[in-house]
N, CA and C of each residue as an Amber inpcrd file, in Angstrom:
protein
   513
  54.6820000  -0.6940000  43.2800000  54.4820000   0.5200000  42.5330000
  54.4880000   0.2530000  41.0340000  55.4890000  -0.5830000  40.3070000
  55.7040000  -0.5090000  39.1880000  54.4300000  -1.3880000  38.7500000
  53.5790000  -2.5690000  39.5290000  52.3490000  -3.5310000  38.9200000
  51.2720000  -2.2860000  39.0710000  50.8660000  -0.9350000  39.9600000
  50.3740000  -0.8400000  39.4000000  50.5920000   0.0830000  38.1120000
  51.3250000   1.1290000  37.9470000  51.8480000   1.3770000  36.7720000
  51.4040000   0.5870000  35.4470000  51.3180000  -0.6120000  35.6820000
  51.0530000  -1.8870000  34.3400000  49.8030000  -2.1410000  34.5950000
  49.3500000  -1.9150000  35.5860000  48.1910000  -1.8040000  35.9710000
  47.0320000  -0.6580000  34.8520000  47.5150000   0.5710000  35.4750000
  46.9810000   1.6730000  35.2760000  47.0580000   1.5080000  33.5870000
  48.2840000   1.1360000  33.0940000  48.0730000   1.1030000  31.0530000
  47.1120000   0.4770000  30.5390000  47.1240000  -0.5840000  31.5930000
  46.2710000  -2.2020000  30.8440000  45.0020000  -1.1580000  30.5550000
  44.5350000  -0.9020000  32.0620000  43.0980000  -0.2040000  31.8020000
  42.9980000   0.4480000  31.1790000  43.6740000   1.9340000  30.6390000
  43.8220000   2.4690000  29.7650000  44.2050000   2.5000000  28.8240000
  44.3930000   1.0200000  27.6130000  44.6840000   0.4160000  26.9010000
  43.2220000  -0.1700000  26.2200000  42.8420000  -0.7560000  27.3820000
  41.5950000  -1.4100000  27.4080000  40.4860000  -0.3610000  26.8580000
  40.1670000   0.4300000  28.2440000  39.4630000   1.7900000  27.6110000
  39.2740000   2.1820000  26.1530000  40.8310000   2.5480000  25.6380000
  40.5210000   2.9620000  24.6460000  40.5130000   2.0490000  23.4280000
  40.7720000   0.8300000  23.6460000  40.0380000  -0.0710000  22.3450000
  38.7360000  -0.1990000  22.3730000  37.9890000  -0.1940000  23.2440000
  36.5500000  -0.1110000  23.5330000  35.9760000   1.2880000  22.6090000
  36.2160000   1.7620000  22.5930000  35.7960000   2.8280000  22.1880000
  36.2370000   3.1740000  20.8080000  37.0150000   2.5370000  20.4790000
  37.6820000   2.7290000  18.6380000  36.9320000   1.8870000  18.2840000
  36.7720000   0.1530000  18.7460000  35.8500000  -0.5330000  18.1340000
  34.8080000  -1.0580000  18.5960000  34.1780000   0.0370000  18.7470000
  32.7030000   0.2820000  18.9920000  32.0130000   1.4890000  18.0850000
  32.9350000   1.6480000  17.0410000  32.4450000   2.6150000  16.6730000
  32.0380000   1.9980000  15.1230000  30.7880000   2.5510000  14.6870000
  29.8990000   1.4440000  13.5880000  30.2190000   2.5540000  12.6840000
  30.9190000   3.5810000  12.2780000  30.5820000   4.4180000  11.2270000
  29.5190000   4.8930000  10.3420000  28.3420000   5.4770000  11.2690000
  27.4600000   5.7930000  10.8250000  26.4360000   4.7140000  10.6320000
  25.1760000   5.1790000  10.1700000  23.9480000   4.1310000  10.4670000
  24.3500000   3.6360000   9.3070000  24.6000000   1.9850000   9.2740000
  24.4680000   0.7070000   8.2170000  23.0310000   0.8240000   7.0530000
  23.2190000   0.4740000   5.9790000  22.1080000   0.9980000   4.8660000
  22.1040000  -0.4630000   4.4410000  21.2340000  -1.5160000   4.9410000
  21.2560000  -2.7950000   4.5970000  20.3800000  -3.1990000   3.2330000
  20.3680000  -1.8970000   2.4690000  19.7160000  -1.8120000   1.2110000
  18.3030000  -2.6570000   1.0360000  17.9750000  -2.8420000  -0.3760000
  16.5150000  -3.9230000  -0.7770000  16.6270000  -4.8070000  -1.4520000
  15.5480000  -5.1180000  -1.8160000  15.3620000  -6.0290000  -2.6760000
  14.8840000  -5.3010000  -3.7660000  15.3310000  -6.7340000  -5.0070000
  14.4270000  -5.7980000  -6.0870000  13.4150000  -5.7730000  -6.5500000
  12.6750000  -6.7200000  -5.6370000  11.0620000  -6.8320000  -5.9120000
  10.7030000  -6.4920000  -4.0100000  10.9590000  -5.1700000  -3.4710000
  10.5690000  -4.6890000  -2.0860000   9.4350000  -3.7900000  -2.1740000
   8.8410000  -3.3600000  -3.2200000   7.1940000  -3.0150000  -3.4510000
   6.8540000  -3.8700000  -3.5250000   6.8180000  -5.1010000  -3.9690000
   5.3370000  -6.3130000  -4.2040000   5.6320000  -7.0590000  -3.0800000
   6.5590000  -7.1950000  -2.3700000   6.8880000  -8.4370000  -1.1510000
   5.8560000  -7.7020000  -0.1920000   5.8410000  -9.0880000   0.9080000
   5.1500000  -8.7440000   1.9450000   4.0560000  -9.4720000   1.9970000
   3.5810000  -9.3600000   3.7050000   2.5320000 -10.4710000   4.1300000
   1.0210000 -10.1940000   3.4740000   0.5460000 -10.5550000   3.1070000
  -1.1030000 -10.4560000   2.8810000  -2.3260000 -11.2200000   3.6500000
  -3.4350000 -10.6440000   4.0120000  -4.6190000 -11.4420000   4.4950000
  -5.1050000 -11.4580000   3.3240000  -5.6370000 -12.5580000   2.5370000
  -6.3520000 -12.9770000   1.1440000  -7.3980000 -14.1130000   1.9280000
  -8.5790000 -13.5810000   0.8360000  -9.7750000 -14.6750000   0.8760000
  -9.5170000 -15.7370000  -0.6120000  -9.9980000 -16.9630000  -0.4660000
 -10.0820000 -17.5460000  -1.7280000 -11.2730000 -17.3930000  -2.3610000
 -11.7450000 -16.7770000  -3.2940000 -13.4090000 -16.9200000  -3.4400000
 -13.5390000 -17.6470000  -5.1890000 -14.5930000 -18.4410000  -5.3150000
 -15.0930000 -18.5980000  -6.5810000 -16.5190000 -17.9970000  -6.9140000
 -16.7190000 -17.4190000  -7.7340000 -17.5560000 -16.2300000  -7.9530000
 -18.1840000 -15.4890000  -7.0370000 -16.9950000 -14.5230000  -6.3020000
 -17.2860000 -14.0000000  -5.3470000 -17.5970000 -14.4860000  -4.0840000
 -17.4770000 -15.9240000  -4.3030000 -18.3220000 -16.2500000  -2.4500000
 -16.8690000 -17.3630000  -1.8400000 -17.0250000 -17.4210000  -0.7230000
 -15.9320000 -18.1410000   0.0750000 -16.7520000 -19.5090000   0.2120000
 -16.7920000 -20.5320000  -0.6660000 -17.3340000 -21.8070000  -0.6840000
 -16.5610000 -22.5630000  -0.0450000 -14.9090000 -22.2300000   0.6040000
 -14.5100000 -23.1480000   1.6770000 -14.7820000 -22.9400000   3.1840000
 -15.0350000 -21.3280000   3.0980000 -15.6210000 -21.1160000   4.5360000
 -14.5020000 -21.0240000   5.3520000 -13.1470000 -20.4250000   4.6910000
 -11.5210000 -19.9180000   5.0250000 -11.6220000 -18.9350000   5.6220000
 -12.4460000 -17.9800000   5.1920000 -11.8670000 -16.2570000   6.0580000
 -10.8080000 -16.1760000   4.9130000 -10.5100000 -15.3940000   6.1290000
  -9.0560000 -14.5690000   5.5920000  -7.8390000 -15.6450000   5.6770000
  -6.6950000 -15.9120000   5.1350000  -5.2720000 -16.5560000   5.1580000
  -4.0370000 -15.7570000   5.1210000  -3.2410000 -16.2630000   5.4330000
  -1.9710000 -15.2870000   5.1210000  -1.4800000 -16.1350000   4.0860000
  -0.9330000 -14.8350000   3.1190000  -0.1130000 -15.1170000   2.0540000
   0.7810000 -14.5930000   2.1500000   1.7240000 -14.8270000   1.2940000
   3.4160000 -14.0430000   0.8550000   3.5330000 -14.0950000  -0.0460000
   4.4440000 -12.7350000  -0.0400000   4.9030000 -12.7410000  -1.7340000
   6.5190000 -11.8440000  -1.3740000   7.6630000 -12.9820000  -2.2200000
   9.3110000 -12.8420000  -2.0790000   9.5630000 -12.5510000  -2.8060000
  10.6180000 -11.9190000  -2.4600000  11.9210000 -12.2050000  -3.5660000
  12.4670000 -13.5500000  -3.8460000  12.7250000 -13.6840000  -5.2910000
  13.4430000 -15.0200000  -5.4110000  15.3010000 -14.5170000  -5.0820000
  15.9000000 -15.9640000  -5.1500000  17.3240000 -15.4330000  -5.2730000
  18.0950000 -15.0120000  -6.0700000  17.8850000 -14.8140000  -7.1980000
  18.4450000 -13.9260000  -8.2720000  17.9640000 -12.8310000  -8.2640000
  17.1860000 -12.2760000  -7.7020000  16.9070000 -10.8520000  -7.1500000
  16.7950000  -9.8130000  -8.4160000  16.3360000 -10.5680000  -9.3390000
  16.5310000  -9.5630000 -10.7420000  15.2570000  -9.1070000 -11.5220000
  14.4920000  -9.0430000 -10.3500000  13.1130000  -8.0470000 -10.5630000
  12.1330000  -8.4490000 -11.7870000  12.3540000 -10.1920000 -12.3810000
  11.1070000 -10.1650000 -13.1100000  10.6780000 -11.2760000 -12.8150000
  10.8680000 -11.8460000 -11.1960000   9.7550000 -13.4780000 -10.7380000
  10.0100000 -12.8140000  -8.8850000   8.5920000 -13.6390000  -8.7270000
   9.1460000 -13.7930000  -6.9970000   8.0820000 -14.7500000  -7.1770000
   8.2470000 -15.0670000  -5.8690000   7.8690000 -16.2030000  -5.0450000
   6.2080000 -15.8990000  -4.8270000   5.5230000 -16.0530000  -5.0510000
   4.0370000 -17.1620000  -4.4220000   3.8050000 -17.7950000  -3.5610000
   3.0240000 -17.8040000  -2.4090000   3.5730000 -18.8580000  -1.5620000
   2.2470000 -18.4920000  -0.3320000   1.1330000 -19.5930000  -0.7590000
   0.1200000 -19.8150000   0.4550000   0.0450000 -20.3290000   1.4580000
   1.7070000 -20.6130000   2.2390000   2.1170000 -21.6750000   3.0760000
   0.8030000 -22.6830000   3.4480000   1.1390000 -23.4410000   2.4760000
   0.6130000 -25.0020000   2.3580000  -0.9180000 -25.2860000   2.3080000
  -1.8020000 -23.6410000   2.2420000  -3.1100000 -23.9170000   2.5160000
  -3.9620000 -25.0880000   1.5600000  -3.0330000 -24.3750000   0.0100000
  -3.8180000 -25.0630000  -0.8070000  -3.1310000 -26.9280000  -1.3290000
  -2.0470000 -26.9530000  -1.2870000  -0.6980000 -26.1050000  -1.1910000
  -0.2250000 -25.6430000  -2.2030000   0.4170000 -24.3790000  -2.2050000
   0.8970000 -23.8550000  -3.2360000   2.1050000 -22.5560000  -3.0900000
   3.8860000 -23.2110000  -3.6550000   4.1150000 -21.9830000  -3.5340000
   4.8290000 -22.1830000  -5.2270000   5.0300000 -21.1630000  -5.7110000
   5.3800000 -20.9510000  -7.0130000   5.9570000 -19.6030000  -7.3090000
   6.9170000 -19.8740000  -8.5980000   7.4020000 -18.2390000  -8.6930000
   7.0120000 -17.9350000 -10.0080000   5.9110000 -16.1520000  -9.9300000
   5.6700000 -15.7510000 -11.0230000   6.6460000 -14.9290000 -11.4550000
   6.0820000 -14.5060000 -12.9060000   6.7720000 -13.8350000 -13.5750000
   5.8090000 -12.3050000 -13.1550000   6.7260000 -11.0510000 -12.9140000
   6.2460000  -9.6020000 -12.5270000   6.5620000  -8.5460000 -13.1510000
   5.9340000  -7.8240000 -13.7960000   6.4690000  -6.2490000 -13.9030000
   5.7720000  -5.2870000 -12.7400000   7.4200000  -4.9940000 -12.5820000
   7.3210000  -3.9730000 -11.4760000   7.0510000  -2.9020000 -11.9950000
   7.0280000  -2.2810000 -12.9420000   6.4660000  -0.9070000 -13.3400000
   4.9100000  -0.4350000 -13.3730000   4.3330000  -1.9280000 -13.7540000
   2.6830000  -2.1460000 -13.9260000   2.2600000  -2.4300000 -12.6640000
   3.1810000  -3.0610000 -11.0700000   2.8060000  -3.8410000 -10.1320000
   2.1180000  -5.1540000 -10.5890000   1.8250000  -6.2020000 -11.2900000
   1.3150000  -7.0520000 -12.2470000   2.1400000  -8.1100000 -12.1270000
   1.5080000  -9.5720000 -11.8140000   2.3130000 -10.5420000 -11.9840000
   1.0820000 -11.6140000 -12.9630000   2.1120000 -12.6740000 -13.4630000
   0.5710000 -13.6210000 -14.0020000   1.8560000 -15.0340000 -14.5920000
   1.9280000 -16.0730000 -14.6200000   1.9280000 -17.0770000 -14.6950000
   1.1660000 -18.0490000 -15.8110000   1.8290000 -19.0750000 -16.4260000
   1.4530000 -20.2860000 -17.2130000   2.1530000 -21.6220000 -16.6180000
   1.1670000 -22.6520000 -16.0400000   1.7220000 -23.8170000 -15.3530000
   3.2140000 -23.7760000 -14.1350000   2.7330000 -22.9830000 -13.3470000
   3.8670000 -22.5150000 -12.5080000   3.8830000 -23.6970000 -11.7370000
   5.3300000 -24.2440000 -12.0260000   6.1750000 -25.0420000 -10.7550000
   5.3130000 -25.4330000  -9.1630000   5.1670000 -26.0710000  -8.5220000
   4.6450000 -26.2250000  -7.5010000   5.9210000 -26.5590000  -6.3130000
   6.4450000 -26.2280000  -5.4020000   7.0680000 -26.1500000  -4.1480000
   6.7650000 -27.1580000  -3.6410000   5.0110000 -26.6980000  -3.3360000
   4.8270000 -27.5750000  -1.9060000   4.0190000 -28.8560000  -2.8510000
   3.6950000 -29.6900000  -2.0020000   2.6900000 -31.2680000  -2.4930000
   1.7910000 -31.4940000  -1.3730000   0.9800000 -32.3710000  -1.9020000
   0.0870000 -33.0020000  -0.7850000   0.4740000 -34.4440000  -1.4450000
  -0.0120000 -35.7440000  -0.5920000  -0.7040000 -36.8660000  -0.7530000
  -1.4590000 -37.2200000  -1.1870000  -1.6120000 -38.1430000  -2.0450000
  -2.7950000 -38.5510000  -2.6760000  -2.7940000 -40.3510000  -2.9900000
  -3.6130000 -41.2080000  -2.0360000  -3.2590000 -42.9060000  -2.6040000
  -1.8280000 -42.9790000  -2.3230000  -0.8610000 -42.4220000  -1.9330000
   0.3440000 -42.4390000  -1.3210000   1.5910000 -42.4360000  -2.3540000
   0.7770000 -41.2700000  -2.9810000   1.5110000 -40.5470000  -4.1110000
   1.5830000 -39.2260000  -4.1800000   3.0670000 -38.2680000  -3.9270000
   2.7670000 -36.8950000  -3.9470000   2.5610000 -36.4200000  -5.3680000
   1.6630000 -35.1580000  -5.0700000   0.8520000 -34.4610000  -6.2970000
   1.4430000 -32.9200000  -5.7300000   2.0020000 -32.5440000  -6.8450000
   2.4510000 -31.0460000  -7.0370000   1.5200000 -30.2740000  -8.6240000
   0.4980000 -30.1360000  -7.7900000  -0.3820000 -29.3020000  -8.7600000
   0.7450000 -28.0210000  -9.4280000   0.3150000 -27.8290000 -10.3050000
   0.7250000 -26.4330000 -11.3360000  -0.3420000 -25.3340000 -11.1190000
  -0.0070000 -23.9120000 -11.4600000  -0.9760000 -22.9900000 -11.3070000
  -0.6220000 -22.0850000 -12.4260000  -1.8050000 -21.9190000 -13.2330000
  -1.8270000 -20.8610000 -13.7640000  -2.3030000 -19.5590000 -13.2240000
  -1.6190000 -18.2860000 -13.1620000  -2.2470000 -17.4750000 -12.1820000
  -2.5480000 -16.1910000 -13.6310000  -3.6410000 -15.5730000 -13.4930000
  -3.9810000 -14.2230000 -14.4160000  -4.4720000 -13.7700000 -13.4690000
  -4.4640000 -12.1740000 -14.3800000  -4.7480000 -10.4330000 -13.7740000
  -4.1350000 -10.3210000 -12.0410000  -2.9230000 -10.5950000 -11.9650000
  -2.3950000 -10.5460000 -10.7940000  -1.8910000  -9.1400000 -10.8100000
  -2.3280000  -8.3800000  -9.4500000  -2.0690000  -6.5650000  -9.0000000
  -1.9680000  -6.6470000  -8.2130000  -1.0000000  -5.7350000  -7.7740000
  -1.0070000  -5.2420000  -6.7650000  -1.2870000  -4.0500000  -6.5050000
  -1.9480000  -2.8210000  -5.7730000  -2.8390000  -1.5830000  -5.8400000
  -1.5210000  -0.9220000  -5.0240000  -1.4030000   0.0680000  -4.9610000
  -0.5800000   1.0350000  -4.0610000  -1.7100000   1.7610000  -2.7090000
  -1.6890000   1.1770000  -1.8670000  -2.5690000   2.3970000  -0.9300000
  -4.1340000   1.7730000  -1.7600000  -4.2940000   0.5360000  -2.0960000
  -5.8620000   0.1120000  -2.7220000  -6.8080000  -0.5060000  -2.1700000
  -7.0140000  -0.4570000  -0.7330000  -7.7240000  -1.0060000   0.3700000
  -7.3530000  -0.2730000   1.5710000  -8.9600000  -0.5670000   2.5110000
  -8.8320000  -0.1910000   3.8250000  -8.9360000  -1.1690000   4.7090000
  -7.6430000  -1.5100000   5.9150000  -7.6480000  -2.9040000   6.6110000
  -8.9350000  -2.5780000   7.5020000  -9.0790000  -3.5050000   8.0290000
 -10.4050000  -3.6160000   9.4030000  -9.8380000  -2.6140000  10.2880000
  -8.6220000  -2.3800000  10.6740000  -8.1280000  -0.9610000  11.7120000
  -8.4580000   0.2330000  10.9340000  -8.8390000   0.7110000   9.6540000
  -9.1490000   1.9000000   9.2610000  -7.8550000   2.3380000   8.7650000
  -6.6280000   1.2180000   8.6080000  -4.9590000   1.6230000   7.7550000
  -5.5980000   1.3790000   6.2340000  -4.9860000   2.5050000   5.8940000
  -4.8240000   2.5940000   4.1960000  -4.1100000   1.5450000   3.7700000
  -4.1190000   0.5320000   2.9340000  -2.8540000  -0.2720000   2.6610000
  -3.1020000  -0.8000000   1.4490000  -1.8710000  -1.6580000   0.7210000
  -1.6510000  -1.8650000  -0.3760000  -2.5060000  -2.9970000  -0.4490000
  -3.1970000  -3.7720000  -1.5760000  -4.1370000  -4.8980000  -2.0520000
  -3.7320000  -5.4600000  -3.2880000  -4.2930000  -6.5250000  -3.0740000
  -3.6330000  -7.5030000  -4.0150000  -4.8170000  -8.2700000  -4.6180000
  -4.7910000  -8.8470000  -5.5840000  -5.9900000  -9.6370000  -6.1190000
  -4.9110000 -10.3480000  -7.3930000  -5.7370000 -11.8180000  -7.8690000
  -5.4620000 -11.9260000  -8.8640000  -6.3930000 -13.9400000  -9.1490000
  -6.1750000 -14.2670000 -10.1380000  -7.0450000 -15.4940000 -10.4110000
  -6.1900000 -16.3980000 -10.4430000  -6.7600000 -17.7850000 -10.1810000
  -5.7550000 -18.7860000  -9.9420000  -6.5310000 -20.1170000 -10.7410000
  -5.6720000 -20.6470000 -11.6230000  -6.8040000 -22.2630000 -12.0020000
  -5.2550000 -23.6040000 -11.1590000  -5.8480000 -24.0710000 -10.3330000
  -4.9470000 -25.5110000 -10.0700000  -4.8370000 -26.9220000 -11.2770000
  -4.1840000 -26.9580000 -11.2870000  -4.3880000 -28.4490000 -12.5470000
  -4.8010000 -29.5280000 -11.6240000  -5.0750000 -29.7640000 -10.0450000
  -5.8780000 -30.8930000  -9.7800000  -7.2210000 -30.2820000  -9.7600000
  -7.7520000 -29.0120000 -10.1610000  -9.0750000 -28.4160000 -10.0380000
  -9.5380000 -27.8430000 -10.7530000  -9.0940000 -28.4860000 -12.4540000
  -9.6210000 -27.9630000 -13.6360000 -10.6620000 -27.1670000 -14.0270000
 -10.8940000 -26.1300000 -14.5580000 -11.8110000 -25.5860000 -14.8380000
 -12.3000000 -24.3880000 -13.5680000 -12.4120000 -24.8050000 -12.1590000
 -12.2970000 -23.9400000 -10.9920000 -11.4940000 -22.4240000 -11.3840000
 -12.0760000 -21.0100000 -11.4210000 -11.2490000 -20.1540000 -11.5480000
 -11.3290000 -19.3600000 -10.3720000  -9.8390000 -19.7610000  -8.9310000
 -10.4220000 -18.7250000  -8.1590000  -9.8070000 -17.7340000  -7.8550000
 -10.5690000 -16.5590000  -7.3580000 -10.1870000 -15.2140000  -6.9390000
  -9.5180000 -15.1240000  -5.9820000  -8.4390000 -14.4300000  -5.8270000
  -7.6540000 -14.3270000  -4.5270000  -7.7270000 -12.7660000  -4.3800000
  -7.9450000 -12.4580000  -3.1610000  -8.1850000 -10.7400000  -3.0740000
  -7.7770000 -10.5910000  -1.4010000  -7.0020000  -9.1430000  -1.3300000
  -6.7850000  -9.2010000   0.3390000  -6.2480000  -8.0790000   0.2220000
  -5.3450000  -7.7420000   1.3380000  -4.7910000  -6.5530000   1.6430000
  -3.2500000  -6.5530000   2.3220000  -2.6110000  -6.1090000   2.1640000
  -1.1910000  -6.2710000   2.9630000  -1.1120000  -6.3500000   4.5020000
  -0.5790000  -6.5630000   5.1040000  -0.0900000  -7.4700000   6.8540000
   0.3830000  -5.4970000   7.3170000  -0.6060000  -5.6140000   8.5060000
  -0.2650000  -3.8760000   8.9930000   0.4850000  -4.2000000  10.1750000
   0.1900000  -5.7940000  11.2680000   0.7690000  -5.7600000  12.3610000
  -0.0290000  -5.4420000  13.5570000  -1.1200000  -4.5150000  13.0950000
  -2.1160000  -4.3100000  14.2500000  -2.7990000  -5.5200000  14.5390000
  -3.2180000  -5.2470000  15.5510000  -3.7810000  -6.7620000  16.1950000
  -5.1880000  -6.6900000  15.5890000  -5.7440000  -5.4980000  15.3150000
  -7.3890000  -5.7980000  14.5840000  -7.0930000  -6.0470000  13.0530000
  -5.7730000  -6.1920000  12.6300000  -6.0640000  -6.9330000  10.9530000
  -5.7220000  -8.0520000  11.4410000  -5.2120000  -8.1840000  12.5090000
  -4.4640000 -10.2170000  12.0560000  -6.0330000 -11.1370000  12.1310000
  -5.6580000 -11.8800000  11.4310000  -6.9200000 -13.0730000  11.3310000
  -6.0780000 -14.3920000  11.6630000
């Protein structure tokens, strides 16, 4: 009689810690970033005067937050197409980013020597709602010019639209 008695508390001991800590106090607000308007995936073409002379399509790009999170650089970053990731300088009020000899991340090979090109990037925007994806979604667009220092003189256009998730924008 008396085990189950010790019985019957345990469980009802048990019970009710389950239920005190399980309790999350309301929905968690895992806040932003401070560059969470310009971040995000992009489909971008590379073009030099207007035409796709590599015959790329579309690519995915990104654009981060850096870790100081203090709203005047993020991250660049063509995972490795060209290769190139770099952090510009942004105003978020204009949506506008643009660059002089930006840092290079990634490298390639060259004669068995890595080469971390620099990029100067101008007229970098981002549009609010400034394109229509291939699904017929309104979405944000991006454009801006790029010169590489292994591709002097080359000025190219980068232009695309933000990542919707539907399966008719992915490329």
């Amino acid at each position: 009689m008396k085990n189950i008695n010790i019985f019957k508390i345990v469980i009802l001991l048990f019970t009710v810690s389950l239920f005190v800590a399980c309790d999350e106090g309301g929905e968690p607000d895992p806040g932003a970033t401070a560059t969470v308007e310009m971040a995000g995936d992009w489909y971008v073409k590379l073009l030099v005067d207007g035409s796709d002379i590599y015959s790329l399509g579309y690519y995915q790009f990104s654009t981060y937050n850096t870790a100081s999170n203090d709203g005047t650089q993020m991250w660049f970053d063509d995972h490795e197409l060209w290769p190139s990731k770099v952090k510009a300088n942004i105003d978020l009020s204009a949506m506008t980013f643009s660059g002089s000899q930006l840092e290079n991340e990634y490298f390639y090979t060259s004669g068995g020597v890595k080469v971390y090109p620099t990029l100067d990037i101008t007229n970098g925007v981002i549009i609010k709602k400034g394109t229509v994806a291939p699904s017929g979604t309104v979405v944000d667009s991006i454009s801006f010019n790029v010169e590489f220092s292994d591709d002097p003189g080359t000025i190219y256009q980068v232009a695309g639209y933000k990542r919707t998730g539907f399966l008719e924008d992915e490329h």
